[in-house]
N, C-alpha and C positions, 0 to 999 in steps of 0.2 A: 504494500500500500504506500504511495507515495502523495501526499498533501503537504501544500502550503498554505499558509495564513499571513496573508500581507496585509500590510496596516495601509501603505504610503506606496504605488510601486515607483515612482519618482525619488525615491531615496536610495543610498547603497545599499541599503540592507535588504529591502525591498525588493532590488534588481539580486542582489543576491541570490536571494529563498528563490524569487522566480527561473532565474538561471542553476540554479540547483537540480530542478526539477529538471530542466529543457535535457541537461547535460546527463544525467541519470538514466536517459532513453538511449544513450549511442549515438555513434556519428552520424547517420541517418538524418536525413531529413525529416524532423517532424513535425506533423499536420496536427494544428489545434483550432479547437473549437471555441464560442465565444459565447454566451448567453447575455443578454444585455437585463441590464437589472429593468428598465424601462424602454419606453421609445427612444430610439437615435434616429430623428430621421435626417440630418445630415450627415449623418455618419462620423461625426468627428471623432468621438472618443474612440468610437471602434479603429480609427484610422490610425489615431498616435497608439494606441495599446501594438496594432501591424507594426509599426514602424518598430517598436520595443523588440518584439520577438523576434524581427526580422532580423536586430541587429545582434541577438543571443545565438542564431540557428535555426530559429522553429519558424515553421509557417504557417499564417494567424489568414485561414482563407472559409471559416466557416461561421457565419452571422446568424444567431438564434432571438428571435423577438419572441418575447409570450402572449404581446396583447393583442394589438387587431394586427399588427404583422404575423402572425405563428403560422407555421406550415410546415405540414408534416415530412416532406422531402429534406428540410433543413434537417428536421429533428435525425433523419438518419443518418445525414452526411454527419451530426454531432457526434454521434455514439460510434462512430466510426472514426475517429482522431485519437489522436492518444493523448492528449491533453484537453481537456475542460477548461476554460477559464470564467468564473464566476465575478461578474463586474461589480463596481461598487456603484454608490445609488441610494435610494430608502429602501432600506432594508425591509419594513412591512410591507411597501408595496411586490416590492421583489417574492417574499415570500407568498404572498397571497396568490400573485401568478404561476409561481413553481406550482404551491398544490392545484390551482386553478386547471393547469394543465393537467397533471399527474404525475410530477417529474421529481418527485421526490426519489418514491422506489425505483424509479427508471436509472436514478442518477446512482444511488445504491446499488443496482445491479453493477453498471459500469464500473466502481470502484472497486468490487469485489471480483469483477475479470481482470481485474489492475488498470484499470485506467486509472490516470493520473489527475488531480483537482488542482487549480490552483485560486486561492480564493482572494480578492482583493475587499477588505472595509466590510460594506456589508456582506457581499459574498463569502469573506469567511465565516463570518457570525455565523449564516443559514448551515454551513457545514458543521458546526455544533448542533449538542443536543434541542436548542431553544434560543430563542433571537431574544429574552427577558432581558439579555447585559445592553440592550440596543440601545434602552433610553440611557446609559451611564454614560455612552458619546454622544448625544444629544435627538438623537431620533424620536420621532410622535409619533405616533400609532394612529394615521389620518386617514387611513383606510378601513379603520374598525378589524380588525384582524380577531380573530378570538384564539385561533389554535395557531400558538406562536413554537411547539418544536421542529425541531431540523433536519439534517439529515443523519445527524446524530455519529457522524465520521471516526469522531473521536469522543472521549469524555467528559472533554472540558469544554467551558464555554471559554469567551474569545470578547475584549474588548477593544476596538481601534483608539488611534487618535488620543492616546492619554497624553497628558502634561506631566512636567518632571513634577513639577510643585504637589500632583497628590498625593500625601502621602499614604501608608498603609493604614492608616488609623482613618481618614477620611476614608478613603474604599472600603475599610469593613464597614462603615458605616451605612454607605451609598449599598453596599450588597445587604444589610436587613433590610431592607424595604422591598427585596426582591424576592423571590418565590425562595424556600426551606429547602429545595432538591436543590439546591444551585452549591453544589461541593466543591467544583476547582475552577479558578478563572485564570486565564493568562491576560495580563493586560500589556499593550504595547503602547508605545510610542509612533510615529510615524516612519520613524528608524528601527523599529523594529522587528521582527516577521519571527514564525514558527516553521520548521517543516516536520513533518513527520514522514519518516522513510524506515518500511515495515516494524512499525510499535516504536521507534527509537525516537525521543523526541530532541531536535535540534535548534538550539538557539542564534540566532542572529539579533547582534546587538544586547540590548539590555531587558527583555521581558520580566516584566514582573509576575510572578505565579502564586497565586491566593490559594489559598486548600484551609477547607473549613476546622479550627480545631488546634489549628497550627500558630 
């Protein structure tokens, strides 16, 4: 199993985790996939994300919309790359599309033939158990979402976008207010990313890891 959890990909670290993953498939050319957390209809972010992986290796040649763009010829050229890349965005809206679609267990199937994630912001969150740490980076829930877990990847949940300034006494605190199952949280900086490469968890940068108890 090979995931990333990027906060920033415009940072080194960022580019790191993502070039971790590209570099982990072999020399090959690889074909990746892209799910937009919303509409792009000028295409732009999808454009500079190409241009990123372009200059890693990878070839960034497959465009997934969930809302009135979705179609199903897409959905199989996705599942047919060897990377996913999960865009950032609102994170509730993102979610609400993913189950809207069905693409939750679709996406879990992929991972467990080894296809490879790479999540950026919200995109990683959704690869967690539950998008609940979303409001702790600032996200609203404007879509009324009720069933906020994920694809559940790994165990922990996943917070973007931290500041140095909060400290661990402030976060325990921001996490009582959140749901009682919520056990380990890795929180990042925008310089910060996660990979996970079969069970082994690997740090870039400075992640901070919350575990309940501790």
């Amino acid at each position: 199993m090979m995931l990333a959890f990027v906060s920033d990909p415009n940072t080194d670290n960022g580019v790191a985790a993502i070039k971790y993953v590209v570099d982990s498939l072999g020399s090959c050319l690889k074909h990746i996939g892209h799910i937009a957390s919303q509409p792009d209809p000028g295409r732009g972010y999808y454009v500079s994300t190409q241009q990123m992986y372009s200059r890693l290796g990878g070839r960034l040649n497959c465009y997934l919309e969930l809302e009135d763009g979705f179609n199903e010829a897409s959905l199989k050229q996705l599942l047919a790359c060897d990377v996913i890349h999960l865009s950032g965005g609102d994170t509730y809206r993102f979610l609400k599309w993913l189950r809207y679609r069905g693409l939750l267990p679709v996406l879990r199937q992929y991972v467990t033939e080894g296809g490879a994630l790479i999540g950026v912001s919200a995109g990683a969150m959704i690869m967690t158990p539950s998008v609940e740490t979303a409001s702790l980076c600032g996200d609203i829930n404007r879509v009324g979402l009720q069933v906020l877990s994920g694809l559940s990847a790994v165990p922990f949940h996943f917070v973007p976008h931290v500041s140095y300034t909060q400290t661990p006494a402030i976060i325990e605190q921001e996490l009582r207010a959140l749901s009682k199952g919520i056990s380990q949280v890795y929180f990042c900086s925008d310089n910060d990313s996660l990979v996970i490469d079969n069970g082994n968890v690997i740090e870039m940068g400075e992640p901070f890891r919350w575990q309940e108890g501790e």
